[in-house]
TIGU-126793 format. One record per residue: residue number from 1; residue in three letters; x, y, z of N, C-alpha, C in turn. Coordinates in steps of 0.001 Angstrom, whole numbers, plus 500000, padded with zeros to 6 digits. Atoms other than C-alpha are relative to their C-alpha. Example, Ala and Ser with C-alpha at 12.3 -4.5 7.8 and 13.67 -1.06 7.14 Angstrom:
REM TIGU-126793
    nr   rest       nx       ny       nz      cax      cay      caz       cx       cy       cz
     1    ALA   500890   498810   500000   512300   495500   507800   500900   501200   500000
     2    SER   499180   498810   499940   513670   498940   507140   499230   501090   500730
***
This chain:
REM TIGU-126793
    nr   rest       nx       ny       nz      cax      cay      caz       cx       cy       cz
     1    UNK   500038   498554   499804   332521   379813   295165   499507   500699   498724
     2    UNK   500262   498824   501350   330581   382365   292667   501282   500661   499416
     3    UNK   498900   499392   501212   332567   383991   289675   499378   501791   500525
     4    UNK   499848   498498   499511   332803   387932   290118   498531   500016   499106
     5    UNK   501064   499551   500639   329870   388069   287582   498686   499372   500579
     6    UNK   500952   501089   499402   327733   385410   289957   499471   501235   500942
     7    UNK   499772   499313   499017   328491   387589   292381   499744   501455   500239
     8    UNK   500031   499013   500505   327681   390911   291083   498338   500101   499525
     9    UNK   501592   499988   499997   324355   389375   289902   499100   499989   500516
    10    UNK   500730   500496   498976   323222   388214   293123   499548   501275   500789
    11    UNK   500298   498884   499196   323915   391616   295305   499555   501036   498785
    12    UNK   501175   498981   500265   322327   393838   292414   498381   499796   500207
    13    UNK   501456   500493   499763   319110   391211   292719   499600   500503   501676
    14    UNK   499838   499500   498738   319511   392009   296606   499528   501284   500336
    15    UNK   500209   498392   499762   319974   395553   296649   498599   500521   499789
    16    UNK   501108   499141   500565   317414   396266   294056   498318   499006   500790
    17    UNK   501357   500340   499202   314909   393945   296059   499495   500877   501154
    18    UNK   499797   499075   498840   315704   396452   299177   499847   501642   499564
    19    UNK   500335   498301   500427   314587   399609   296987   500799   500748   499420
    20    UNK   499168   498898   500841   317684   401104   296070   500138   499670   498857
    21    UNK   499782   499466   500988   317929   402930   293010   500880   499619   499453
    22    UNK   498752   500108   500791   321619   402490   292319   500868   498374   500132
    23    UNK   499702   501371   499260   321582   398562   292850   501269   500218   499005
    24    UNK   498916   500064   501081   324141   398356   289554   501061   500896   500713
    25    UNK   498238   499004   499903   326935   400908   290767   500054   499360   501457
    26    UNK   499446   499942   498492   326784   400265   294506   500775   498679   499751
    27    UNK   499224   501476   500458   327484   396285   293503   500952   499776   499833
    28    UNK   498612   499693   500575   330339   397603   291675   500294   499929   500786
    29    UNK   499058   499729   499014   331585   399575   294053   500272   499048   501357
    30    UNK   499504   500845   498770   331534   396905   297009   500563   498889   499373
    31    UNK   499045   501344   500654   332740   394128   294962   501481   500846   499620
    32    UNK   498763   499021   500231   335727   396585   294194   500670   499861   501368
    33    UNK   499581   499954   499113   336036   397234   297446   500196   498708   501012
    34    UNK   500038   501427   499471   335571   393506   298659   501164   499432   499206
    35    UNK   498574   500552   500198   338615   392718   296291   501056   500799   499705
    36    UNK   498626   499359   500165   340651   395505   296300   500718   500459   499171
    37    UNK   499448   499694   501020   340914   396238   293172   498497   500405   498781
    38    UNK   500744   499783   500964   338982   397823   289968   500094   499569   498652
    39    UNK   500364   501024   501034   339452   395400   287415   499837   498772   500106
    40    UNK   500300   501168   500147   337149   393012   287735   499916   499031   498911
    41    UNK   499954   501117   500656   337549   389711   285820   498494   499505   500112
    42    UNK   500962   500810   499539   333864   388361   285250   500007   498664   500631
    43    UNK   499886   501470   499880   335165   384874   285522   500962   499727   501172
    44    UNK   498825   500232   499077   337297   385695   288394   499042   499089   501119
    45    UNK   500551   500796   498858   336381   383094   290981   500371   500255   501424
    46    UNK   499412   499155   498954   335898   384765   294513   500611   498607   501065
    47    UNK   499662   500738   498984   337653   383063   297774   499045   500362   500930
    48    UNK   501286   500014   498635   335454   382358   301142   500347   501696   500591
    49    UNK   499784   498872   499347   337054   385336   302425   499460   501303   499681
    50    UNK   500216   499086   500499   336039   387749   299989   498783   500007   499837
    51    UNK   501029   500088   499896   332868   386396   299734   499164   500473   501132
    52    UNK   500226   499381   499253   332337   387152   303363   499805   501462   500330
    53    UNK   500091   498529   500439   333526   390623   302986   498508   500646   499287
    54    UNK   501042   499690   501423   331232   391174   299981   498685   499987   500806
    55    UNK   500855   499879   499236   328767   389983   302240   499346   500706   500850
    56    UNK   500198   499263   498376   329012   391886   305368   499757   501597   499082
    57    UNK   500271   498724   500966   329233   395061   302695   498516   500059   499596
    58    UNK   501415   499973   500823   325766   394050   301082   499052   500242   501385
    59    UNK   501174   499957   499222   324129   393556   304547   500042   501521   500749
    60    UNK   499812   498718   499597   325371   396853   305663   499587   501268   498748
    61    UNK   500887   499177   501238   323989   398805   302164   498633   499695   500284
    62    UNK   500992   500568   500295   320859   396713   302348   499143   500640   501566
    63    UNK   500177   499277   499358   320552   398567   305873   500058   501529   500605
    64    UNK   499876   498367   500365   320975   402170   304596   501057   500349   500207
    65    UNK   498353   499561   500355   324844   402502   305131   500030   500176   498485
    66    UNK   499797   499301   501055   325902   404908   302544   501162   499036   499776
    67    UNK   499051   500890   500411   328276   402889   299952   501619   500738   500587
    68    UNK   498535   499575   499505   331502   405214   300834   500334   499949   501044
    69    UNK   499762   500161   498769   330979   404817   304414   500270   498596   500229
    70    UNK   499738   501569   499684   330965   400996   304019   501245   499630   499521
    71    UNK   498908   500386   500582   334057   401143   301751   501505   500914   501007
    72    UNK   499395   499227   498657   335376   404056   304601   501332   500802   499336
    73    UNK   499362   498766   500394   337036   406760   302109   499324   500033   498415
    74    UNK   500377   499262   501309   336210   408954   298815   500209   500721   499363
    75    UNK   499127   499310   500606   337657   410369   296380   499426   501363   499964
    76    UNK   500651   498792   500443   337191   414288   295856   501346   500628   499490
    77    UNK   499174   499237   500938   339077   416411   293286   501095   499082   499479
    78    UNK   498704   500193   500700   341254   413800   292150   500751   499275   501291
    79    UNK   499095   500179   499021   342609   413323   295685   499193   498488   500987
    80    UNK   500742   501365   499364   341423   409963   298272   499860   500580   500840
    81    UNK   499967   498801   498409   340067   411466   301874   499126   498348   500285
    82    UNK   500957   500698   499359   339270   408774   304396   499151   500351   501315
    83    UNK   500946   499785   499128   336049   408736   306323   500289   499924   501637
    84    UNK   499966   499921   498363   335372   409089   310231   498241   500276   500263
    85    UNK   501512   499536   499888   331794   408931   311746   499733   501736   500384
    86    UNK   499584   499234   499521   332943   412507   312803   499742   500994   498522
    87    UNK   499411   499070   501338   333284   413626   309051   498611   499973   499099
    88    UNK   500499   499882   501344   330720   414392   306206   500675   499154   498852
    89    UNK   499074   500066   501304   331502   412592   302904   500038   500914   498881
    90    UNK   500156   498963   501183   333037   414375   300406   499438   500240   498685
    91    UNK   501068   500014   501221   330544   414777   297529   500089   501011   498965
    92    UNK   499425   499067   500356   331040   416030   294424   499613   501772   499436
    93    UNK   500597   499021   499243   328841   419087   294727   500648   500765   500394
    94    UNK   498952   499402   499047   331541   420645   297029   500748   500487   499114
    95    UNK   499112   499926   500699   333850   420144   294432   499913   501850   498901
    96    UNK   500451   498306   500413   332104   423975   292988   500630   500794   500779
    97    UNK   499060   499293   499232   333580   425278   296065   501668   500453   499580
    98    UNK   498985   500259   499953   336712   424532   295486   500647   500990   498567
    99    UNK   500747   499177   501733   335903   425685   291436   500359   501340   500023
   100    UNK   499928   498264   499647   334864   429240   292573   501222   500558   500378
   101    UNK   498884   499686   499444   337832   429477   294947   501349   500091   498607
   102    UNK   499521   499838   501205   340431   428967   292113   499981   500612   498751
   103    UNK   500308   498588   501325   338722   430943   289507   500490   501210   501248
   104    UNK   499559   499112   499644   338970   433547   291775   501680   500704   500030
   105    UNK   498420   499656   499762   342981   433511   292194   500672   499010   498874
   106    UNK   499328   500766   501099   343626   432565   288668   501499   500452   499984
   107    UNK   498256   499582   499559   346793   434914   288712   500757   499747   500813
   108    UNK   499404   500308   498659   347715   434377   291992   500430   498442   501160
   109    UNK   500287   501428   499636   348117   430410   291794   501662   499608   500552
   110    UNK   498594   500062   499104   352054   430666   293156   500374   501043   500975
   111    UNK   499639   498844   498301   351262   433311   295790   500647   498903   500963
   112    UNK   500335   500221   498568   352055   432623   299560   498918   500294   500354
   113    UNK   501591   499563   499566   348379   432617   300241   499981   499120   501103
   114    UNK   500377   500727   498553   346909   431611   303711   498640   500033   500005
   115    UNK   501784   500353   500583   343733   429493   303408   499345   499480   501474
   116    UNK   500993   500175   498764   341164   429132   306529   498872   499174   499401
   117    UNK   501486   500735   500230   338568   426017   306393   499525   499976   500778
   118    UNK   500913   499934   498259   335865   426468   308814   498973   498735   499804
   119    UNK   501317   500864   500197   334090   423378   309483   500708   499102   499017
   120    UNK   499281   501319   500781   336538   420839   307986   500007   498741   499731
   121    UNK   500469   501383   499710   335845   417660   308596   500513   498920   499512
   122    UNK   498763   501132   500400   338003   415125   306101   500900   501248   499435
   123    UNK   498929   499605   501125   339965   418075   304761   499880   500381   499363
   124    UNK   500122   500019   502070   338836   417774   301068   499781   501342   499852
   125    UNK   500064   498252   499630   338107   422105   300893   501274   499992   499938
   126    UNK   498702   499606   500225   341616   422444   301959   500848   499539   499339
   127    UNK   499542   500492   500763   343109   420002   300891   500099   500208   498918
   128    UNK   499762   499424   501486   342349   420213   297271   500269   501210   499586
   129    UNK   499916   498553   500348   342651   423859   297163   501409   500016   500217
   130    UNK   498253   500303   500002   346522   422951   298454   500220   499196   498913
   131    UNK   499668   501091   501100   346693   420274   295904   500425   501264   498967
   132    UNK   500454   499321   501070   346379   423522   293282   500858   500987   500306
   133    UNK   499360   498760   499561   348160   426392   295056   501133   499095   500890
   134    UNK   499290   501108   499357   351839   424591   295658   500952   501192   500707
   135    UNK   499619   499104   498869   353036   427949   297893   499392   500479   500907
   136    UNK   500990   499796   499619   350087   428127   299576   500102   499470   501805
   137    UNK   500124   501108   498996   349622   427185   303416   498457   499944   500858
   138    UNK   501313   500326   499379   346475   426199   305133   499588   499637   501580
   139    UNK   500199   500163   498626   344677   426162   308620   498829   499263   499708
   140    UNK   501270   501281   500250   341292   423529   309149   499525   500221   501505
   141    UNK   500500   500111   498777   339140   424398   312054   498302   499419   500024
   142    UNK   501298   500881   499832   336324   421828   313340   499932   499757   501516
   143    UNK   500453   500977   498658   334666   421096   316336   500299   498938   501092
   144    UNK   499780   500968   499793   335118   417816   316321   501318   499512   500404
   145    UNK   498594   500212   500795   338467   416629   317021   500651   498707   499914
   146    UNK   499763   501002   501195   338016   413316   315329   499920   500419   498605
   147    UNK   499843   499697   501226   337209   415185   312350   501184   500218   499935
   148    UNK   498492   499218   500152   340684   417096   312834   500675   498873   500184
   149    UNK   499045   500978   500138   342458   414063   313424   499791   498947   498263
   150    UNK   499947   500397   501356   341193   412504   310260   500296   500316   499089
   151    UNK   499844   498575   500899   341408   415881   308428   501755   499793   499465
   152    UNK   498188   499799   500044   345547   415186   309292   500235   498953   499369
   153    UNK   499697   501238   500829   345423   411856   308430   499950   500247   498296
   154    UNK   500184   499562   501659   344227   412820   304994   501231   500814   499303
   155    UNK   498738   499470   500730   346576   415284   304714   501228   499574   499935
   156    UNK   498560   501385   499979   349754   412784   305345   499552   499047   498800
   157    UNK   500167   501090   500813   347845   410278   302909   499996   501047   498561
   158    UNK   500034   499522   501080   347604   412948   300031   501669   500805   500010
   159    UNK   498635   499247   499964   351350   414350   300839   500006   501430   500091
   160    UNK   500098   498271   500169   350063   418105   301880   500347   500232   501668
   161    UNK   499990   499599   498559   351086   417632   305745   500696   501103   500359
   162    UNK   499450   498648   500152   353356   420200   305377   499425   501264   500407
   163    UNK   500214   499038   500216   351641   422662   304094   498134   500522   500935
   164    UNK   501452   500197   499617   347968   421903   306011   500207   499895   501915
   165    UNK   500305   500114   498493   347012   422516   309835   498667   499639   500510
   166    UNK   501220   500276   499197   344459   421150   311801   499177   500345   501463
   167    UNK   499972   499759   498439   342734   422321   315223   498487   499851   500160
   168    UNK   501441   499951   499468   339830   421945   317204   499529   500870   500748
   169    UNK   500154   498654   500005   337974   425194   317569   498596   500050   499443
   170    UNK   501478   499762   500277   334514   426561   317703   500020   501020   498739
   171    UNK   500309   498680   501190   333996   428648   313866   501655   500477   500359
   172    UNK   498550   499104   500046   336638   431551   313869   500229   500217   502029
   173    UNK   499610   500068   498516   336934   431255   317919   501335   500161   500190
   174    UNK   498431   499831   499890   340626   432558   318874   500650   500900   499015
   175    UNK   499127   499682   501976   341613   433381   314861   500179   501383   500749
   176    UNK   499569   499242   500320   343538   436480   314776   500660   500322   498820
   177    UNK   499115   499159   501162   345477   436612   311969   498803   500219   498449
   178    UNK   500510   499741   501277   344496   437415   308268   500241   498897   499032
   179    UNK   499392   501433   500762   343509   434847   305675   499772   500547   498515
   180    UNK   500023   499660   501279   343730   435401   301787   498718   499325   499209
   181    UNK   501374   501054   500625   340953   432425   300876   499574   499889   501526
   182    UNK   500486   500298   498640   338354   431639   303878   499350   498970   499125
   183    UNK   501489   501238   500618   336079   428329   302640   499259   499678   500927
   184    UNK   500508   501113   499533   333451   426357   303837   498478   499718   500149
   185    UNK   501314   500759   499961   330797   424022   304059   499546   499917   501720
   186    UNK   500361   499685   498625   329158   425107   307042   498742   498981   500176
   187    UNK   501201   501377   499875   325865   422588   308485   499006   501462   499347
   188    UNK   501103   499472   500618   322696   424411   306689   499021   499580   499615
   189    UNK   501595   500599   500347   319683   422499   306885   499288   500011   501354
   190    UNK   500819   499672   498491   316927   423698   309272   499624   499008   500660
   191    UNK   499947   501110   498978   317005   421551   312255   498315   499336   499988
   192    UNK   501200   501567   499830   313172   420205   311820   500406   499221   498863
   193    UNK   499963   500993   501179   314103   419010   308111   500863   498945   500114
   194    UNK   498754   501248   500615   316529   416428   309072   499047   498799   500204
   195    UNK   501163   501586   499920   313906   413934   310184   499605   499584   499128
   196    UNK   500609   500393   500739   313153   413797   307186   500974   500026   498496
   197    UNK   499226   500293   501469   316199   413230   305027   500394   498826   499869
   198    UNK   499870   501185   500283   317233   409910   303524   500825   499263   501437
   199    UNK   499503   500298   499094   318324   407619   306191   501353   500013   499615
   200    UNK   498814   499776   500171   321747   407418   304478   500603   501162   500877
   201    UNK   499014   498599   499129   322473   411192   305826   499447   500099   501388
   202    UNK   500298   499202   499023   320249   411635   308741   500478   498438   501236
   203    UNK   500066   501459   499175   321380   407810   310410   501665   499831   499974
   204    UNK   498375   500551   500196   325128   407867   309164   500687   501518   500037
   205    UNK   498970   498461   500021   326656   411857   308628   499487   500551   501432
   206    UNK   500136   499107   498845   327046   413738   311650   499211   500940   500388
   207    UNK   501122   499102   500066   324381   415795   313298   500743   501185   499748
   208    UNK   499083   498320   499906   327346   418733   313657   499901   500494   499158
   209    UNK   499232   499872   501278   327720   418856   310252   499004   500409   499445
   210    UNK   501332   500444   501044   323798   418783   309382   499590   501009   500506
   211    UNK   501140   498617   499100   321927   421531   311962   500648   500781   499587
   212    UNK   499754   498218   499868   322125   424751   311076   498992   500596   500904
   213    UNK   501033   499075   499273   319725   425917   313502   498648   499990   499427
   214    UNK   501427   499703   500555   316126   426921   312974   499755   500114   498831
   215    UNK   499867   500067   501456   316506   428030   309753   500979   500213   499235
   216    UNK   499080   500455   500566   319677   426625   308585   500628   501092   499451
   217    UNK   498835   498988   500074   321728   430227   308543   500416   500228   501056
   218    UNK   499208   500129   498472   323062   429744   312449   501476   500084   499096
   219    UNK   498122   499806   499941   326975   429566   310911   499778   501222   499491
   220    UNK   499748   499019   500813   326252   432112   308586   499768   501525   500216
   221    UNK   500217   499252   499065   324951   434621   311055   501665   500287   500672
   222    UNK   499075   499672   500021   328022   434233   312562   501364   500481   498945
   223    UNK   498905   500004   500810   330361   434193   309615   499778   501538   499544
   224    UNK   500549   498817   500201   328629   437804   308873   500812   501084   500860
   225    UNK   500171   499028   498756   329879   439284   312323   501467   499956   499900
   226    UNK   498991   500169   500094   333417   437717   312019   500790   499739   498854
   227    UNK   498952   500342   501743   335085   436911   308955   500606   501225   499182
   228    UNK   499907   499012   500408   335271   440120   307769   501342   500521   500677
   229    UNK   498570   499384   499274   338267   441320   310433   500890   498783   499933
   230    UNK   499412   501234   500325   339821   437853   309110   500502   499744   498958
   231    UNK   499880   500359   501600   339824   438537   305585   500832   500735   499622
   232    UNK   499217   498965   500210   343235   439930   304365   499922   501184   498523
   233    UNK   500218   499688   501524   343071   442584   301580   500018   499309   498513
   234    UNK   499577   500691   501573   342542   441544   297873   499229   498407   500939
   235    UNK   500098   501290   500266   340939   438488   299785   498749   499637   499901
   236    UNK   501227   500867   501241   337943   436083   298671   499609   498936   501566
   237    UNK   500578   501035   498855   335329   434201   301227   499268   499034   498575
   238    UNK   500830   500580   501308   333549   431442   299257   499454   498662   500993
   239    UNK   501202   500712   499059   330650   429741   301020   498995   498763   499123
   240    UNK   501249   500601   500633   328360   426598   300585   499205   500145   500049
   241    UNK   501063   499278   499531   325202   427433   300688   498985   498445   499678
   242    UNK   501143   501235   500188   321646   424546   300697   499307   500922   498833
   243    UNK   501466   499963   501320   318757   424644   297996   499276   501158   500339
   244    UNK   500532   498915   499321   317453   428240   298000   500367   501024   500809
   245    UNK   499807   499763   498759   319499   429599   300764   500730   501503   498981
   246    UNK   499454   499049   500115   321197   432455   298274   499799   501222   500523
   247    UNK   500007   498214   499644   319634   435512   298623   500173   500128   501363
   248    UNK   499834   500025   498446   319378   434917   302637   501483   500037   500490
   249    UNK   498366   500367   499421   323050   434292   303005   500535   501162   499382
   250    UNK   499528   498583   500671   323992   437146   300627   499480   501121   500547
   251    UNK   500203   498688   499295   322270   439904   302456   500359   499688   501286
   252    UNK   499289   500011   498798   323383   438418   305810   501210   500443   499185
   253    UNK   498546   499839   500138   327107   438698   304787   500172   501288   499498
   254    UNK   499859   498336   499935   326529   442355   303296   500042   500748   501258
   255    UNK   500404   498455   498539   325071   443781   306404   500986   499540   500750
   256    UNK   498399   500191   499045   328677   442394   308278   501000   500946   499070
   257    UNK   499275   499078   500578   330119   444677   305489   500781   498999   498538
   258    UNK   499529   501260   501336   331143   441860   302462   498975   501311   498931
   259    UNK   500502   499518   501062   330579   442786   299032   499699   498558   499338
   260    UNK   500370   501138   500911   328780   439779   296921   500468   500067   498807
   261    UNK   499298   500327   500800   330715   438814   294319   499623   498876   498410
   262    UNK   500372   501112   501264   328931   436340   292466   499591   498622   500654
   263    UNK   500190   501604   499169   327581   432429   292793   500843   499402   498891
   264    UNK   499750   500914   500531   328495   429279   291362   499293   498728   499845
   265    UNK   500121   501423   500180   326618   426336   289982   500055   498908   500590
   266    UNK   499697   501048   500277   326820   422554   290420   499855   499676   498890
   267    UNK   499661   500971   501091   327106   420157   288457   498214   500051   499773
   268    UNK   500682   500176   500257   323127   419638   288901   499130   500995   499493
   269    UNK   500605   498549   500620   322123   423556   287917   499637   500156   501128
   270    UNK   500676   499645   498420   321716   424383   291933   501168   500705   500383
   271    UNK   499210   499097   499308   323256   427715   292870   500616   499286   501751
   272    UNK   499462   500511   499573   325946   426136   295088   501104   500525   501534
   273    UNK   498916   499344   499526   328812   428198   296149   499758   501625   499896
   274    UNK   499864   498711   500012   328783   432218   296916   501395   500764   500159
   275    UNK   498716   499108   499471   331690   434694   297054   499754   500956   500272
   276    UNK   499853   498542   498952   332640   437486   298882   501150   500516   500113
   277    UNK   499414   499563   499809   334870   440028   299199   500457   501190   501189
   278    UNK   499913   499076   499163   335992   442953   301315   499009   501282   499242
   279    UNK   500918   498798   501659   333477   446082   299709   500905   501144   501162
***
């Protein structure tokens, strides 16, 4: 049987014969995930079993399965969220969302605040934003309701079941009450461009999650018309937005009566996240 470093040499020669870029980390990460652990021993000598594993992992990368979908959860903010073909992975990108939201209610981090995720999918949005605000309680509405069942799962595996709800629900469909934070990563990429995104997203993430319509502001059209009689005083919307999509999303959400508030960054210098208030 190969030594972890045999073994490590073979599926980066693999990978990187099959084009990908990140032959070195993915390697890692499935040999991690093929033994279950993150300290590998070079000289550790694998068993048939793990070898198999390791295997079935490489031939499933080497056929455009994204590495977190093959390992089937991912960390975001600190916290673990596991996958569902139902769910988006959480990427850390998002993690700006979450950013903005919190700057915003720096004082107000032991309110009773009531947080609305539209378009939830593992959670991670609410979740972490509960992780942070520990009087806080949260609602999670998706479509899907495998996302929402995963969404719960997550929240039982990070210890926020409590404080976190899940339902399956079209956008704000039903909502009546008033929320203090609204988030979310709504789908926003114009329905011809997906044909033409890496097979990782357009073969493995959910179409729900990916169409925005014609030109990838369909949620945000709505979120313009409704959100606004949703949003309790003193409270804060904070939106993802795609590559470009600011100014378009910011004058939709005025003309519903929002006041723009400001953006936010990533990590890669790509206006990310928008806020909003009541004007």
């Amino acid at each position: 049987m190969p030594t972890v470093r045999e073994a490590r040499r073979l599926a980066v020669q693999a990978l990187s014969e099959t084009g990908i870029e990140t032959a070195g980390l993915d390697a890692r990460l499935l040999l991690e995930g093929a033994l279950d652990t993150r300290d590998l021993n070079p000289e550790h000598e694998l068993d048939a079993a793990t070898v198999a594993t390791f295997e079935g992992f490489l031939h499933r990368r080497r056929a455009g399965e994204p590495v977190w979908r093959i390992l089937g959860e991912r960390e975001f903010w600190g916290l673990t969220f596991r996958l569902s073909p139902a769910t988006l992975e959480p990427r850390p990108d998002s993690e700006t969302i979450v950013e903005a939201a919190l700057a915003q209610f720096a004082g107000r981090r032991e309110d009773e605040l009531a947080l609305l995720d539209l378009g939830t999918g593992t959670g991670c949005l609410l979740l972490a934003l509960l992780s942070e605000l520990p009087r806080a309680q949260g609602l999670g509405i998706d479509l899907s309701e495998e996302a929402c069942r995963t969404a719960a799962g997550n929240a039982v595996l990070n210890g926020l079941e409590e404080r976190a709800t899940f339902r399956q629900g079209s956008w704000t469909e039903g909502l009546t009450s008033r929320f203090d934070l609204i988030v979310s990563n709504p789908p926003y990429i114009p329905s011809a461009e997906i044909a033409t995104l890496s097979v990782e997203v357009r073969e493995h993430d959910p179409m729900l999650a990916l169409d925005g319509g014609a030109d990838g502001l369909g949620p945000y059209r709505l979120f313009a018309s409704s959100l606004p009689s949703l949003l309790a005083p003193g409270g804060v919307i904070v939106l993802e937005i795609g590559a470009g999509q600011g100014p378009d999303v910011a004058a939709l959400m005025q003309a519903g009566g929002l006041e723009f508030r400001g953006s936010r960054h990533d990590l890669g210098g790509h206006e990310r996240a928008l806020i909003f208030t009541l004007a």
